[in-house]
N, C-alpha and C positions, 0 to 999 in steps of 0.2 A: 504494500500500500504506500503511496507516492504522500507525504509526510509534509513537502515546504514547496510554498506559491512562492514566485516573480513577486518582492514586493512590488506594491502597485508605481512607488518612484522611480523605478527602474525599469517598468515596464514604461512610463512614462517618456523615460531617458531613449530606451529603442524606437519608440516612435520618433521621438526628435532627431536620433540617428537615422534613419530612413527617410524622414524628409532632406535631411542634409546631406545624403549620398544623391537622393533623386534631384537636388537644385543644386547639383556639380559635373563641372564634365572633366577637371584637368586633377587627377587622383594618383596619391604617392602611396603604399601599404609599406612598411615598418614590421618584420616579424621575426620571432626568433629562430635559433638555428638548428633546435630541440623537437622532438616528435610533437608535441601540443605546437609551438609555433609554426610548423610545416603545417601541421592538420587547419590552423587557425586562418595563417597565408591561403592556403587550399580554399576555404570556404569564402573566405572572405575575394576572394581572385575570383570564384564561382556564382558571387552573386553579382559581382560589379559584371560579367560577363553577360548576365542573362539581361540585365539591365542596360546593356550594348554600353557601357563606360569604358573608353579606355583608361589603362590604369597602368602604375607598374608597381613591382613588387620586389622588395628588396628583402635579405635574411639575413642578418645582424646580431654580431654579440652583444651585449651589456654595456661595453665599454666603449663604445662609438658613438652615444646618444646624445651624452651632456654634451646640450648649446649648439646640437649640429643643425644645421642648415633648412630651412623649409623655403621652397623653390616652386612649391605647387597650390594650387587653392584649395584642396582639401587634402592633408594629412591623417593615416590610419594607423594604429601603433595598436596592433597585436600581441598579445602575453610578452610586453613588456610598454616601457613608455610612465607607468606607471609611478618609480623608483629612483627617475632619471629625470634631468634636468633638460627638457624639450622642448618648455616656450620660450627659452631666452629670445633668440630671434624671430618669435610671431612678429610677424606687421597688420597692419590694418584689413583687415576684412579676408584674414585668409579663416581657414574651420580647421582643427584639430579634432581627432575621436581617439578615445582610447580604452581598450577594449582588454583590460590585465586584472589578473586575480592577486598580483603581488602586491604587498604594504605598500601603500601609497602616499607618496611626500605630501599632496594638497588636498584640503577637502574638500565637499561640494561644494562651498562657498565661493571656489576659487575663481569659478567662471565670471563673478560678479564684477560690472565696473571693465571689463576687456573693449580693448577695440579690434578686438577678435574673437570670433566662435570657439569654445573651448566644452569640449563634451566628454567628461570621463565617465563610463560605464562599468564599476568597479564593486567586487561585494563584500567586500571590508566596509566599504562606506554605509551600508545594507547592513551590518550586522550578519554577515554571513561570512562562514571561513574560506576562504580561499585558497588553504592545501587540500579538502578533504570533500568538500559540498560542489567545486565548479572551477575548471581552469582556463585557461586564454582559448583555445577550440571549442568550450560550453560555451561562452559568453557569445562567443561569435556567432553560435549552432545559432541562440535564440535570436540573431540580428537576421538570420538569415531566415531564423520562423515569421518574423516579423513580415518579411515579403513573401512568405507563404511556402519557402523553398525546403518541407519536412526531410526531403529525400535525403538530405545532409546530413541526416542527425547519427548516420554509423559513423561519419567523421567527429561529432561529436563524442562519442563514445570511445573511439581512438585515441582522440588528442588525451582523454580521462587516463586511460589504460597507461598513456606514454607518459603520465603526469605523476603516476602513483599516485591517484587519488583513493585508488581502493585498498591500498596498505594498512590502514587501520585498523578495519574489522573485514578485508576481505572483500566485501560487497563495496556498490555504491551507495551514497547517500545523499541527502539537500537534492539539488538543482539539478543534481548530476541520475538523480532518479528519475527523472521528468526525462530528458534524455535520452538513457534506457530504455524507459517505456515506448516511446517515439519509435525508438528504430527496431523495437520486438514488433509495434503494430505496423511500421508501413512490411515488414517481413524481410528487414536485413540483416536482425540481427537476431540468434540463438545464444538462450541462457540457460547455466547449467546452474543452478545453486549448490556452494558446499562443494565442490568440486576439488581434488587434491592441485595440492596451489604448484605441478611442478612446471618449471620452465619447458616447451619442446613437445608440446602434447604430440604435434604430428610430425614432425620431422625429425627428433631424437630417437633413438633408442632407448629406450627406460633406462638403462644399466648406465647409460651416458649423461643421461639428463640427470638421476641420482647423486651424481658425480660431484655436480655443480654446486647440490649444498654446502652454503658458506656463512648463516648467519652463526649457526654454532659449528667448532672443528667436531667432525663425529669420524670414525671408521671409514664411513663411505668418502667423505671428502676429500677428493680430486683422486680417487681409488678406486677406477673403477674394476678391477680385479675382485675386492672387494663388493662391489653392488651386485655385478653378476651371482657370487655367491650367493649372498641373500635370497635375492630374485630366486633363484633355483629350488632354495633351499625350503623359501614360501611356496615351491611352485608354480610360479606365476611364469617364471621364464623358464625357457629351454635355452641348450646349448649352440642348437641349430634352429631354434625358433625363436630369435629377439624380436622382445613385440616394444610398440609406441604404448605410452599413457592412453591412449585414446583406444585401443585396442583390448584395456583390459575391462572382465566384468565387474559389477558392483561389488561381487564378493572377493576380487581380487583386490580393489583397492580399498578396502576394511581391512583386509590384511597386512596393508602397507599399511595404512596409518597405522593401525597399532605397533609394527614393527618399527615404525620411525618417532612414532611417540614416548614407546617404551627405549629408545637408543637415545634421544634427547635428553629425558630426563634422568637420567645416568650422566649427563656429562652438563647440565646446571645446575646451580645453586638454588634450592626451592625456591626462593620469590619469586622463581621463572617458572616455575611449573603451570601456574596458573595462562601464561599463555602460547603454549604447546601449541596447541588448536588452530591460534591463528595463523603459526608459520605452515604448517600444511595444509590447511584448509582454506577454499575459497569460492568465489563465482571465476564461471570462466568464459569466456567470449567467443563465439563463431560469427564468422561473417558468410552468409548464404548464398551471397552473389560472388562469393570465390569460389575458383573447383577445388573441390575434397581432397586434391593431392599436394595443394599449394600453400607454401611456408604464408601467406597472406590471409589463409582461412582463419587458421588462431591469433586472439588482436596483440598478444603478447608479442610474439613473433613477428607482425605486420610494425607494430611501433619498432621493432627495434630496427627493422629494417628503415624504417624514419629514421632514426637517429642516426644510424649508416649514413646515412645521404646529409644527415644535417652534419656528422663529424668530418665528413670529407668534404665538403665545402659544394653539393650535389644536391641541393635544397631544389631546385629547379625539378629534376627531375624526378625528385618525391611527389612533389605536387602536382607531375602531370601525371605522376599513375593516381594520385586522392582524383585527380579533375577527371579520370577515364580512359587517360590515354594507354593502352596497355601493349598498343602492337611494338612501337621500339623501347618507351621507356621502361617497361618491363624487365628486358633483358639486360638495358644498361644501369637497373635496380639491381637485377641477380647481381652485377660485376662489381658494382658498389659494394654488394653485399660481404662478396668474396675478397676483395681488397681489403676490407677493413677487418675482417677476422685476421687474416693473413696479419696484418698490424698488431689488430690486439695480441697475437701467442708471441710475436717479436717483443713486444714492450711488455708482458708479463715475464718471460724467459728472462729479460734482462734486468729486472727488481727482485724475481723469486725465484730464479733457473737454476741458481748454483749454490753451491754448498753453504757460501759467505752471502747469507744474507743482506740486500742494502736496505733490508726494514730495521728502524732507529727505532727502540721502545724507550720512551719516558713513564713519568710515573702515570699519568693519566694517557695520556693518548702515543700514537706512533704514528711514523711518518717514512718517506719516501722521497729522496732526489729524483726527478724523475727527468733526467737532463736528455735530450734528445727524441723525447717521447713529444707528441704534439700537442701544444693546446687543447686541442679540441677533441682528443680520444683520450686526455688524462682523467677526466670522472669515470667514466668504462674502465678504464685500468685498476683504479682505487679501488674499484667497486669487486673487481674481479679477484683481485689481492686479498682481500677480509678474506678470504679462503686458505692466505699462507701465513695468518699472522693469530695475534690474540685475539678473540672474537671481541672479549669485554672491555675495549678498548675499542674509541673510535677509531680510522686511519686516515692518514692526509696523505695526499699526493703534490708534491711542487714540478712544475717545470715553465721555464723562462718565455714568455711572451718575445714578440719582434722587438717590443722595445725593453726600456730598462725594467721593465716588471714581472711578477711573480704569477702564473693563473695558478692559485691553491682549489682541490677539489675534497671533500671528505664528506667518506662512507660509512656506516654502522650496521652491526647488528640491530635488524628491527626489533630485538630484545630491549635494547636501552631505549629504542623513542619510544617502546610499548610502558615504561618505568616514567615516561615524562620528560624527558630528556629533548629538547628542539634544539638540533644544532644551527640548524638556519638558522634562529634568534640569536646564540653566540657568535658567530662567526660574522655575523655582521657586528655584533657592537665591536669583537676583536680587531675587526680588520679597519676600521673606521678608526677606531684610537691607534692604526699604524700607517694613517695617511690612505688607508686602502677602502673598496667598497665590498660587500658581500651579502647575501642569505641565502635563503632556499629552504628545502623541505626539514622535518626532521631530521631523515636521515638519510637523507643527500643534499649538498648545498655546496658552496663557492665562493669561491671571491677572486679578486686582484688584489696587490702589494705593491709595493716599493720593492725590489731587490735586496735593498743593503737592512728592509728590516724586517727579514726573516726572522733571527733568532730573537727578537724581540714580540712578537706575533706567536712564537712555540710557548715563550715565557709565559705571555698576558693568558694564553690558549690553555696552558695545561694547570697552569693556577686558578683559571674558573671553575675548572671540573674539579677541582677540591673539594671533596664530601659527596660529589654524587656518581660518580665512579666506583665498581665495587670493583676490587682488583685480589 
């Protein structure tokens, strides 16, 4: 049952964005480089399209915003803009929209007194959470319900998936429920509720996918000699019969839960016990209008391959497979696809490959040089490392920006933001008292530095988690 309406100011706010898209013809789109920002680009590309606007669309990091330039008469800043210092150079009678779930520097008030349109459509400002309820492709979904365009709304539900909005409790929730519902009735999208949460339903091999658990180190992690066993040993797998997630019965995977519930809880400290459940268990996504054999059916799988294309600087052609185009960008999706794994097993091999680990533990958190690794695949890397490191411990990844700065990325065990723990919130006040900016989710989030104040940043950083770190 669908729980929370559009307040009616915000519904208010999308009509005035629609009038202000439809009394413009010269349009600039702002969007991030992230699965939710391609999903949001996508939509928001799709309705200025249908509306014969020309437009163009740009995919942008965080740090290219403040004071940059508006050239066009109506500006569109997609899951970002929000955070960022964007009207400096307004002039008179251009239009601004901004369409971001992140903390936002200005309130409604702000528009007041402009000698220019300024429209932010934000749900912080609403009273609504903006990691868990609705992300920059929700927001977008409903501008684009607005002109009536529901067919969007598995994009919507994408950009969710690529957001981790459902990390909390599994499911969706808030706004992001409206959504859902959407793309179950126009018949694009299948839900499975309570669904084992493993990454690769259809294109892994179970034994493989098992592998990858890394919020706690257990047996199986990064072993897969060890999964195979198990599998066997459950019965579920054969030796010449490896099956997918998705291949097995319900009485198979009752038998893996219990099997990986009772393996977790052996290897935490009871106040963790109580949320077992969550790290296995979940909803999980089909998209109907993909074929049954393609890594694009499961939305897990589809996001990441967004983020492929948004790490490799291949945003362009994410969004023409969201827009439909499937004959060439499709295959130059796969190639994306395969270049950047290729990347990722280079840049984990060379943090965790060899005997001499280059993970740094402090007393609270750890961390990583991540020198020659790229900007823009170091959160993937971080994320993929919590597999060779202390679980109970956050981990940071550093590697040097073109210019004199630091891109920091850091991942956690969903254990600790289940305890309360939102690193997005510290990592921006840290990074901000070192000249630097940063947030993001719980427990994935970001920032830039200064170079020369790194080890001032590990300082401020491992001193806050003083007392709520259990080590």
């Amino acid at each position: 049952m669908i729980t929370m309406k559009i307040p009616q100011l915000m519904q208010e706010q999308y009509r005035e964005a629609k009038k202000i898209i439809e009394e413009s013809q010269d349009i600039k789109v702002y969007s991030h480089i992230d699965c939710d920002g391609i999903c949001s680009g996508a939509i928001l590309s799709t309705i200025l399209d249908r509306q014969n606007k020309e437009h163009e669309i740009e995919f942008v990091n965080l740090d290219v915003l403040d004071d940059i330039e508006l050239d066009h008469e109506l500006t569109i800043f997609s899951d970002l803009g929000s955070g960022q210092n964007i009207t400096t150079n307004a002039s008179d009678n251009q239009k601004i929209i901004i369409l971001d779930h992140h903390p936002p520097l200005r309130d409604l008030d702000f528009k007041d007194g402009k000698n220019y349109t300024y429209l932010e459509i934000n749900p912080i400002h609403h009273g609504i959470d903006g990691s868990y309820y609705v992300c920059g492709g929700g927001l977008c979904y409903f501008l684009a319900k607005e002109f009536g365009y529901d067919d969007l709304s598995w994009i919507g539900v994408l950009s969710a998936i690529g957001d981790m909005q459902n990390t909390k409790t599994g499911h969706f929730e808030g706004l992001n429920e409206i959504i859902q519902q959407d793309a179950i009735d126009g018949g694009y999208l299948e839900l499975t509720k309570n669904d084992l949460n493993i990454y690769g339903r259809n294109t892994r091999p179970l034994f493989v996918a098992l592998s990858y658990f890394s919020d706690v180190n257990l047996p199986i992690t990064n072993n897969t000699n060890e999964t195979m066993a198990i599998l066997e040993e459950l019965g579920i797998d054969e030796k010449h019969n490896r099956k997918t997630l998705n291949e097995l019965t319900d009485e198979d995977k009752t038998k893996l839960f219990k099997c990986l519930f009772e393996m977790i809880s052996k290897a935490v400290p009871g106040k963790y016990i109580r949320y077992i459940p969550q790290l296995i268990i979940g909803d999980s996504y089909t998209f109907l209008n993909e074929e049954e054999t393609s890594f694009l059916r499961d939305a897990s799988e589809f996001s990441t391959a967004m983020n492929a294309c948004g790490r490799n600087h291949q945003e362009k052609v994410a969004m023409e497979v969201l827009k439909g185009d499937r004959f060439v960008a499709l295959d130059e999706l796969e190639a994306v696809s395969k270049d950047h794994k290729r990347n990722l097993a280079q840049a984990i091999e060379k943090v965790a490959g060899s005997d001499e680990t280059n993970i740094v533990e402090m007393e609270n958190l750890q961390y990583f040089d991540g020198d020659g690794i790229k900007p823009e695949i170091v959160g993937t890397v971080t994320g993929m490392i919590l597999g060779y490191c202390n679980w109970k411990k956050p981990i940071i990844g550093f590697t040097q920006t073109d210019s004199d700065g630091l891109k920091i990325s850091l991942r956690c065990s969903r254990l600790l933001s289940y305890e309360g723990i939102h690193f997005g919130n510290i990592i921006r006040e840290i990074s901000s008292k070192v000249g630097g900016s940063g947030g993001g989710h719980s427990m994935a989030c970001g920032a830039y530095i200064p170079i020369e104040r790194k080890s001032e940043f590990l300082e401020l950083f491992n001193n806050e988690l003083n007392g709520k770190i259990s080590n």
